[in-house]
C-alpha positions in Angstrom: 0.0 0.0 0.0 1.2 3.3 -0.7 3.6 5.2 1.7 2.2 8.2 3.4 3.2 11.5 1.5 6.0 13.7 3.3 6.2 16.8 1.9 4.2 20.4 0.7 1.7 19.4 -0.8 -1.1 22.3 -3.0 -4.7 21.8 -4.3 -5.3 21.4 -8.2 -8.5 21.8 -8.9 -10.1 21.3 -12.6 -7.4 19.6 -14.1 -7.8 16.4 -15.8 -5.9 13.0 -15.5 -5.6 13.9 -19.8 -4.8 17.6 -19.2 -1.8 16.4 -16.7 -0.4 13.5 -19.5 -0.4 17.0 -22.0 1.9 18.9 -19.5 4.3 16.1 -20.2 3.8 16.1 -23.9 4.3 19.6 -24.3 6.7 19.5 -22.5 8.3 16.3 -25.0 7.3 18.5 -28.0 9.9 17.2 -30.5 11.6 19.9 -33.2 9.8 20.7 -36.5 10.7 18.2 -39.0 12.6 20.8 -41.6 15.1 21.9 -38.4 18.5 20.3 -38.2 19.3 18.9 -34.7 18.3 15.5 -32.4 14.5 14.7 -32.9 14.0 12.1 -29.9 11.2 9.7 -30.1 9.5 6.9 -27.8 8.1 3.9 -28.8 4.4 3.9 -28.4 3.0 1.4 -26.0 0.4 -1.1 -25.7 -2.3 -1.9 -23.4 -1.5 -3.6 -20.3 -3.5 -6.4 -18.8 -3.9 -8.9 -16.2 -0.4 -7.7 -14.1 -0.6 -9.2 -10.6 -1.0 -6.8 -7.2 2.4 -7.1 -5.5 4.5 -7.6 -9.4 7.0 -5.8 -10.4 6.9 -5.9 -14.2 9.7 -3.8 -16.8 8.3 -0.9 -18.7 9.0 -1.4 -22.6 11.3 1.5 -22.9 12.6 2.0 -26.7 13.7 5.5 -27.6 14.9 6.4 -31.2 16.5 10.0 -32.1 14.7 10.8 -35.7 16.4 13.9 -35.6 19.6 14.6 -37.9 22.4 15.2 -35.1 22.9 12.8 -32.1 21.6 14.3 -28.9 24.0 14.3 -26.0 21.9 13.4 -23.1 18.2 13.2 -22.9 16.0 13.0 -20.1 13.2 10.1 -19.7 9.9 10.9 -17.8 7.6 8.0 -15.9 4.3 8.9 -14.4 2.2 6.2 -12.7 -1.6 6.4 -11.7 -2.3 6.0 -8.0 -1.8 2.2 -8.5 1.7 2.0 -9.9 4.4 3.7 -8.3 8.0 2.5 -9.2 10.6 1.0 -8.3 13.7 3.3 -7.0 17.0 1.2 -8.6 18.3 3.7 -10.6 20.8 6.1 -9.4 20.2 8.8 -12.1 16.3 8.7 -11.1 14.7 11.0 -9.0 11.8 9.6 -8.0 8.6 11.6 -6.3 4.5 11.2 -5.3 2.8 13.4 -7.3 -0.7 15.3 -5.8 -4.1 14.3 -6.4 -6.8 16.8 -7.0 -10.4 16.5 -8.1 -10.3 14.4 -11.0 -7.9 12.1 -9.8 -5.7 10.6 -6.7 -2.7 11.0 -6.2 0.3 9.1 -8.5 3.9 8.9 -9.0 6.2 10.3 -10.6 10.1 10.0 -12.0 13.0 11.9 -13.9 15.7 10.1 -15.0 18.7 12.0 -16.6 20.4 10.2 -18.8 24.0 11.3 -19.6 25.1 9.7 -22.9 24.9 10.4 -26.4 22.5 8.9 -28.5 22.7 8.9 -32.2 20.6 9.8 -34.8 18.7 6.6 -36.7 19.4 5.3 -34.1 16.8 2.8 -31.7 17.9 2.5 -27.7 16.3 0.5 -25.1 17.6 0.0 -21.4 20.4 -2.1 -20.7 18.3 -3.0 -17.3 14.8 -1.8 -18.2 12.6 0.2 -15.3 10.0 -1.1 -13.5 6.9 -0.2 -11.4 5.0 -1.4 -8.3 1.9 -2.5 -8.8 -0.2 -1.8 -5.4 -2.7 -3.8 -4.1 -5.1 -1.1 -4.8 -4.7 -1.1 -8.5 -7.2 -2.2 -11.0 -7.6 0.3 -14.0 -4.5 2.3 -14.2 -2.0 4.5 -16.8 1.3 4.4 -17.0 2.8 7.5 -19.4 6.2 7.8 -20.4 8.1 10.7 -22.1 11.4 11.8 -23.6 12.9 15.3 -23.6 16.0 17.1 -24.4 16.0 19.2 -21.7 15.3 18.7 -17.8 11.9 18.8 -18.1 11.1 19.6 -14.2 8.1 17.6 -12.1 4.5 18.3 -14.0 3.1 20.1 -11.2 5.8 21.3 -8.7 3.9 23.0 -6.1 1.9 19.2 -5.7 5.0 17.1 -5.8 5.9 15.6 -2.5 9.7 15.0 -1.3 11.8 14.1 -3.6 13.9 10.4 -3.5 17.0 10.1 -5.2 17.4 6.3 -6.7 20.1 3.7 -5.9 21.8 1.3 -8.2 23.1 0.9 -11.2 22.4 4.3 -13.5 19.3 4.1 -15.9 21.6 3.3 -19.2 20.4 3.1 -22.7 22.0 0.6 -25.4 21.6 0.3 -29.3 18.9 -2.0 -29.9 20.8 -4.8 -32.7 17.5 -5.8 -34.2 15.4 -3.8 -35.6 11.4 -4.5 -36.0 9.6 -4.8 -39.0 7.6 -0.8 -39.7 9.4 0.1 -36.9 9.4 4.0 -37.6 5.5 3.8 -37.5 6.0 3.2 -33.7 8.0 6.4 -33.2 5.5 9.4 -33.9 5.5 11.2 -30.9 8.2 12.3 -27.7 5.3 10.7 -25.5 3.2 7.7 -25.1 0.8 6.3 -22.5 -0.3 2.9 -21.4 -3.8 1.6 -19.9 -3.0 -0.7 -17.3 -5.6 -3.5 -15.9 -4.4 -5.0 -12.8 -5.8 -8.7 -11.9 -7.9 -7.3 -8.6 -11.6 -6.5 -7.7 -13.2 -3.7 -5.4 -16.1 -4.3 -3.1 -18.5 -1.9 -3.8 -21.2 -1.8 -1.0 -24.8 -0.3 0.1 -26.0 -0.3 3.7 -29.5 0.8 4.7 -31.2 0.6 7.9 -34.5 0.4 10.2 -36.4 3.2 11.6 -40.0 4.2 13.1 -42.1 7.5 13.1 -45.5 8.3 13.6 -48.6 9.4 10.5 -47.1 13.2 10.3 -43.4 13.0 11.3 -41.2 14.3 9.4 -37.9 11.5 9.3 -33.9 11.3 7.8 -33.3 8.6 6.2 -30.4 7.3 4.7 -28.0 5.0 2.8 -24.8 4.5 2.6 -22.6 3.6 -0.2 -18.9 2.5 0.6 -15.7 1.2 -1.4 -14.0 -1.6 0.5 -11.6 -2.4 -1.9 -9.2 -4.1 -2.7 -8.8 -1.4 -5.1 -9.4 1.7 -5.9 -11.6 2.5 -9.4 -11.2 4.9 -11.6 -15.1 5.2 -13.0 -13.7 6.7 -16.2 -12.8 3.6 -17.8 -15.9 1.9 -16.9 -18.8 4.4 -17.5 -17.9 7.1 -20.0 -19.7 9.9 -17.6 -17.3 8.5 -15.0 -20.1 8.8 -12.9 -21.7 6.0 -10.7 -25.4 5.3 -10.9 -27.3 4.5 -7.0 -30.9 3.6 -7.9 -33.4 4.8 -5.1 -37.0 3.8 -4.3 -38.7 5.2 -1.3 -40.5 3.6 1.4 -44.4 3.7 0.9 -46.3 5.8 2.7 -44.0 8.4 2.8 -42.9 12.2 0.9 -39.6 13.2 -0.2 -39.6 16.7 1.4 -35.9 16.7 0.5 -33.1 15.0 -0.9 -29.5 14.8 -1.4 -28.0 17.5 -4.2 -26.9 14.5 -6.1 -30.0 12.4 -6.7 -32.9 13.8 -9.2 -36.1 12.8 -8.9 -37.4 10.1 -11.9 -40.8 9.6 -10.7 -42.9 9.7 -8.2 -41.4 7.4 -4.9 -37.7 6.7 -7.3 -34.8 8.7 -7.6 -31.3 8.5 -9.4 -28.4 9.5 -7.4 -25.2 10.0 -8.9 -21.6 10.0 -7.7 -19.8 11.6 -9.8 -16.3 11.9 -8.7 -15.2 10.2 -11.6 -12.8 7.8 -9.0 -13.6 5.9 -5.8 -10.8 5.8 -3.4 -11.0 2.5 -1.4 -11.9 2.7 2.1 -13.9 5.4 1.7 -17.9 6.4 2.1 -20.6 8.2 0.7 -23.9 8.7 2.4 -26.7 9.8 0.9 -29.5 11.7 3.5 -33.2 12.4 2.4 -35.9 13.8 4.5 -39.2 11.8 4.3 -42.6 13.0 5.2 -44.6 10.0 7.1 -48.1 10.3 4.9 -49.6 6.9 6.8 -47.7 4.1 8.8 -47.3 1.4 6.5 -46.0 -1.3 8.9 -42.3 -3.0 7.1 -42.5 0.1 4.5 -39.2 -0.9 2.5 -36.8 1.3 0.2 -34.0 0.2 -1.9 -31.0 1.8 -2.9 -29.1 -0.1 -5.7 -26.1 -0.2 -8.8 -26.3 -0.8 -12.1 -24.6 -3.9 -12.4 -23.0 -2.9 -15.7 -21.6 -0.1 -13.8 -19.3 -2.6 -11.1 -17.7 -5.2 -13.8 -15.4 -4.9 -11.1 -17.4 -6.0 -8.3 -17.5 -10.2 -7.6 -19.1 -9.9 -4.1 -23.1 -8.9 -5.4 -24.8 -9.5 -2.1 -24.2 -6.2 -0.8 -25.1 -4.1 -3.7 -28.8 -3.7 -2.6 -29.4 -2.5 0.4 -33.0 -1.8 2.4 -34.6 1.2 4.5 -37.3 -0.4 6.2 -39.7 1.8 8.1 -42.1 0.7 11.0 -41.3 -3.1 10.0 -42.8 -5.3 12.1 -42.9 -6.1 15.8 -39.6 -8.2 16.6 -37.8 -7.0 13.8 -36.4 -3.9 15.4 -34.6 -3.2 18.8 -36.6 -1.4 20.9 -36.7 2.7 21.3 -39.1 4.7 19.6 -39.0 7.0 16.9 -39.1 10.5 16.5 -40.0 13.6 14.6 -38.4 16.6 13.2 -39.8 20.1 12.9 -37.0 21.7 11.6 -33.0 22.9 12.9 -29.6 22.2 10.9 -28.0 19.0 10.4 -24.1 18.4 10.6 -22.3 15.9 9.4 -18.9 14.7 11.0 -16.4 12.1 10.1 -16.9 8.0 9.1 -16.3 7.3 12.8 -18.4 7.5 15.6 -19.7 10.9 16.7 -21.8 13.2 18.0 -23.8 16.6 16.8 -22.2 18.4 20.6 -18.8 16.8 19.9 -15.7 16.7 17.5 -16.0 14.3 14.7 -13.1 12.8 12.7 -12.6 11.1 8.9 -11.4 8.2 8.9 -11.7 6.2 5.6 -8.0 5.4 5.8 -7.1 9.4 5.7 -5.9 11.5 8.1 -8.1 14.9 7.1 -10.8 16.3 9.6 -14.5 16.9 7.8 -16.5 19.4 7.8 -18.7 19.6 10.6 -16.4 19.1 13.8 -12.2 19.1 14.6 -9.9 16.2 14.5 -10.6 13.5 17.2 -10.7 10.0 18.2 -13.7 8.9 16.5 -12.8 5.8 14.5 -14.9 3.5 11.9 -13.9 0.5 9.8 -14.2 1.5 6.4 -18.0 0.1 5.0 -18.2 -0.9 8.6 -21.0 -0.1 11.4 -21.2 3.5 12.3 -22.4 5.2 15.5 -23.9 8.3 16.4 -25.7 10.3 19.4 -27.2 13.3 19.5 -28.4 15.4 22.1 -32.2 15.6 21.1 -34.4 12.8 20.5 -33.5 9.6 18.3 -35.1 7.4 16.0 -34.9 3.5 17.0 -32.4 1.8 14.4 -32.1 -1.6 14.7 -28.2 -1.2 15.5 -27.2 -2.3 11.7 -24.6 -0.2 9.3 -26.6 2.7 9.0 -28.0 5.3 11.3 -31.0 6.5 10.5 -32.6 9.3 12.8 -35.4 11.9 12.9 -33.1 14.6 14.3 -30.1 14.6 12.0 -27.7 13.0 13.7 -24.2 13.2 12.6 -23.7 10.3 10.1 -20.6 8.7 8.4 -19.1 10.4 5.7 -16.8 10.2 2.5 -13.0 10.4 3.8 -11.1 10.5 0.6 -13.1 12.1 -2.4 -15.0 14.0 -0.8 -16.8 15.4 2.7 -20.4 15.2 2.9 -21.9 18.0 4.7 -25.0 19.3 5.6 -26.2 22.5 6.8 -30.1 23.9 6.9 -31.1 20.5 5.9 -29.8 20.3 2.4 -26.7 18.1 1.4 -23.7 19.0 -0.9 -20.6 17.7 -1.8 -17.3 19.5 -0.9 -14.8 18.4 -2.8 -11.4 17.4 -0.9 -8.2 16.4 -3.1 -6.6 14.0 -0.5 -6.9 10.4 -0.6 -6.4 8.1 1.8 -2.8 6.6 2.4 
């Protein structure tokens, strides 16, 4: 699992996984073709599949100077998604995390400087190729690779983390003997990028829970949706939105009086809810609040929140990806208490742990950020796991399950990696936070 990042590290917001590969191929811009001088190339590469959590595979390195004059040292550039980081056995490597921001976790970088001259015509590839790490969180991953004839610097300085020089034997290029058949076609650009598919799953979960109220009450309840991993997913290469589809149908017998920001209203009792992050960290949770009117009691009233199973190719464990809000069910089903009503007041929301509306709440989600809603404590959750709250008003019975469910807004779990779920007059948004967790 990845290392905890030591180091300054700078929100980047609005850039795109795609916008940060540019910054690298501008930056690998080769000369115009009519200009004398080194023109230096990379191979292209292929996609990348079924590569084992834990391997260590070489990166298919080939460089070839097009240009007309040999270039005297070059520099190579290696960026890997928040799966692949690499390995640091190369003494003329400097090697670095790079930070996440709201399209995307963090990754990892490396510069390698490459003192030697490489001739024109000519086709190189490592004496002792490079490899990455592949985590045990990755699943749908990029690996990029560039080539440049100057020092190129990091892609994003102000969110690069400390810098670690390689060891061993210095990254050294050597004339390839044999050449490929339509070789040249294979050399069109300073920069290339692979899609990676690692050999792993992620556990994507819904929780729901049990609650009562009374013909009039005015109720919260809510679902949870949580990534237990293995891996992270970057939704991207699954849905071309890169947005994740909850399907939602309300208990009978009850109004919508509101609901979360993300979810839209399809008919009458169903709603869509989108998460649309556009990558799931693992670990971490989203909960998704609405406030229901009790019309009539309607004794073992039961919502659903659900995927869409084309949505979680990913996903091998289907029992959890349906889960229930049953209201008033009936006698035996429930632990005891009874439930409760609310006439109106703000809502907080605090960290994934256990909290309470009068206290300091914590994220935990495998990150070491405070949410919105309280300062850092000791609250503490297993990620996807039960979650616990108090409040200092009345509560609605749950049935002690994964999902708290109350009539006065208690504090609930919330997402601690993509993003913090807060609420404040009774309406839910999404605040955006760029760390992951380690």
């Amino acid at each position: 699992m990845k290392n905890a990042l030591v180091g300054r590290r700078s929100l980047r917001g609005g850039v795109s996984a795609a916008g940060a590969a540019a910054l690298v191929a501008l930056a690998a811009a080769p000369a115009l073709a009519d200009e004398a001088g080194p023109d230096m190339a990379v191979a292209k590469l292929a996609p990348i599949t079924g590569v084992k959590p834990g391997s260590t595979p070489e990166i298919p390195l080939s460089l070839k100077n097009k240009g007309t004059e040999r270039a005297e040292r070059v520099w190579v550039y290696l960026h890997g998604s928040a799966g692949l980081d690499f390995a640091k056995q190369h003494s003329n490597c400097t090697y670095a995390e790079s930070g996440g921001y709201d399209e995307m976790p963090d990754g990892y970088d490396a510069i390698c400087a490459v003192e030697q001259a490489l001739e024109p015509g000519v086709v190189y590839v490592p004496e002792k190729a490079p490899q990455y790490n592949v985590q045990d969180r990755a699943l749908y991953e990029r690996l990029s690779v560039s080539v440049h004839l100057q020092d190129p610097g990091w892609s994003d300085p102000d969110g690069t983390g400390e810098e670690v020089q390689g060891t061993g034997p210095a990254l050294k290029l050597v004339e390839r003997k044999a050449a490929e058949p339509s070789s040249d076609e294979d050399y069109s650009s300073a920069s290339t990028h692979a899609l990676v598919t690692a050999d792993n799953t992620a556990d994507f979960s819904l929780t729901g829970g049990k609650l009562k109220g009374k013909a009039g009450e005015t109720i919260t309840a809510s679902f949870q949706f949580t990534n237990k991993g293995p891996a992270w997913v970057d939704m991207n290469r699954v849905v071309s939105t890169g947005a994740l589809t909850i399907k939602v149908r309300i208990p009978a017998g009850t109004t919508v009086t509101e609901a979360p920001r993300p979810c839209e209203k399809v008919k009458t009792g169903e709603y869509t809810c989108m998460n649309q992050m556009g990558w799931v960290s693992e670990k971490s949770d989203w909960p998704y609040r609405f406030r229901l009117k009790i019309d009539k009691v309607v004794p073992g009233a039961t919502g659903t929140a659900s995927f869409v199973k084309a949505e979680t190719p990913f996903d091998k464990y289907l029992a959890n990806n349906t889960a229930e809000i049953v209201l008033n069910a009936a006698s035996g089903t429930t632990s005891g208490g009874s439930g409760s009503s609310s006439t109106g007041g703000s809502s907080a929301t605090g960290g994934s742990g256990s909290s309470s509306t009068g206290g300091s709440t914590s994220s935990s989600g495998g990150g070491s950020d405070s949410s919105s809603g309280g300062s850092s404590g000791s609250a503490s959750s297993s990620a996807g796991g039960s979650s616990s709250s108090s409040t200092g008003g009345s509560g609605a019975s749950t049935d002690g399950g994964d999902l708290a469910a109350t009539g006065s807004d208690s504090a609930l779990p919330i997402a601690g990696v993509g993003a913090a779920a807060l609420v404040a007059g009774g309406t839910l948004y999404f605040a955006v936070r760029r760390r992951r967790a380690s």
